[in-house]
N, C-alpha and C positions, 0 to 999 in steps of 0.2 A: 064541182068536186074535181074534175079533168082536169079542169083551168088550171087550178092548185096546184097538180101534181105534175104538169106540164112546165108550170114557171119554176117552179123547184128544181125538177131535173135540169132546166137552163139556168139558173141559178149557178148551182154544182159543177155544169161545163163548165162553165164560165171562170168560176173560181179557180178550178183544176189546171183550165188552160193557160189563165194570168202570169205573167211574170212581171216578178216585182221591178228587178233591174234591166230595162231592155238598153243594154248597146249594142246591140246587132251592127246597129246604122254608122257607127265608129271606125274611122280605120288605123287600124295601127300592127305593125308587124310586131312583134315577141320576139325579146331578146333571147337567145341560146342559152344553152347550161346543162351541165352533165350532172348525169345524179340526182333527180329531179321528183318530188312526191306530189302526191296531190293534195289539193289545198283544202278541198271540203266545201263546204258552204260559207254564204257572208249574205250580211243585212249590207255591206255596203261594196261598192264598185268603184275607182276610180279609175280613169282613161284619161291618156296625154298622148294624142294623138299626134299623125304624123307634121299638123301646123303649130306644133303647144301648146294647144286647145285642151284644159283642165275639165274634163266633165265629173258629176259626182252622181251616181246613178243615173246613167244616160242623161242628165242635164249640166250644159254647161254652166260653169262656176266661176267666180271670179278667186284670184290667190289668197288674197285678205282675210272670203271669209269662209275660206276650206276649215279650219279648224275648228269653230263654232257649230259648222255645219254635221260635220261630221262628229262631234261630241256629243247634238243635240240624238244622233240619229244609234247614239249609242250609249246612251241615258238611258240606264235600268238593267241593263244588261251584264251577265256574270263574266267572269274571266275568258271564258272558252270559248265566249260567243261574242268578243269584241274584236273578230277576225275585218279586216280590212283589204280588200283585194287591189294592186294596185298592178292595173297595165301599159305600159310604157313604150312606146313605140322606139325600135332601135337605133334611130336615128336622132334621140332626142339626148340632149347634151344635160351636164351636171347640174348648170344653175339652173336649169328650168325646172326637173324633177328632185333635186334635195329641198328645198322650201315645199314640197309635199308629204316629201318620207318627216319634215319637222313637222309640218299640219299635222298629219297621223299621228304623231306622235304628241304634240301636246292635247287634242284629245283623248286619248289611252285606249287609242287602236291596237290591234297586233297586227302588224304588218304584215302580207304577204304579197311577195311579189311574183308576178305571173309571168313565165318564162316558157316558151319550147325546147325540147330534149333536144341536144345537140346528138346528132346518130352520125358525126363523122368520127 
C-alpha cells in the first residue's frame, strides 16, 4: 500500500516538474521593442538561433516541413490556443526567418513574436 502511494507521489513530481517545450539549450539573443506585452502560453516554440538553425520545440527541423509540423501540432485546437511562439535571434536576416513567419502561417498559427523591452 506504501508502494502505491510512494510511486504516485513521484508520478505527480514528475508531471509537475516536466516541461513540454525545453529550449533552454538554444542560443539566441531577442530582438528589442518598445511597448512590449506578454505573450501567455503556446503548445508550440520555435527558435532560429544564432547559426539559422530552425528548431520546433527544442528539436531541430528542417524548412520544408515546418508547416506540416506545426499544423499537425495544432490540430484540434480553438482560436485562442493556436498561439505560436516564435524566437529569433537578432542577428538573423530576412530570408532566413520570413519562409517561417509563412510556415506559421499556412498552418493557422497566431504568431507571436518574442522580443526584449527595449529600456533605452
Amino acid at each position: 500500500m506504501a508502494m502505491g502511494d510512494i510511486a504516485f507521489n513521484l508520478l505527480i513530481f514528475f508531471v509537475i516538474l516536466a516541461k513540454a517545450q525545453d529550449d533552454s539549450h538554444l542560443q539566441w539573443t531577442p530582438a528589442e521593442a518598445k511597448n512590449i506585452e506578454s505573450a501567455g502560453n503556446s503548445l508550440v516554440s520555435i527558435v532560429i538561433d544564432h547559426e539559422n538553425d530552425v528548431y520546433l520545440n527544442g528539436q531541430k527541423v528542417g524548412q520544408p516541413s515546418l508547416a506540416g509540423q506545426v499544423e499537425e501540432l495544432l490540430t484540434g485546437k480553438r482560436a485562442g490556443d493556436r498561439k505560436v511562439l516564435l524566437k529569433v535571434h537578432r542577428m538573423v536576416v530576412a530570408q532566413t526567418f520570413e519562409p517561417v513567419i509563412e510556415s506559421i502561417s499556412n498552418a493557422g498559427g497566431e504568431l507571436v513574436h518574442i522580443v526584449e523591452e527595449d529600456r533605452n
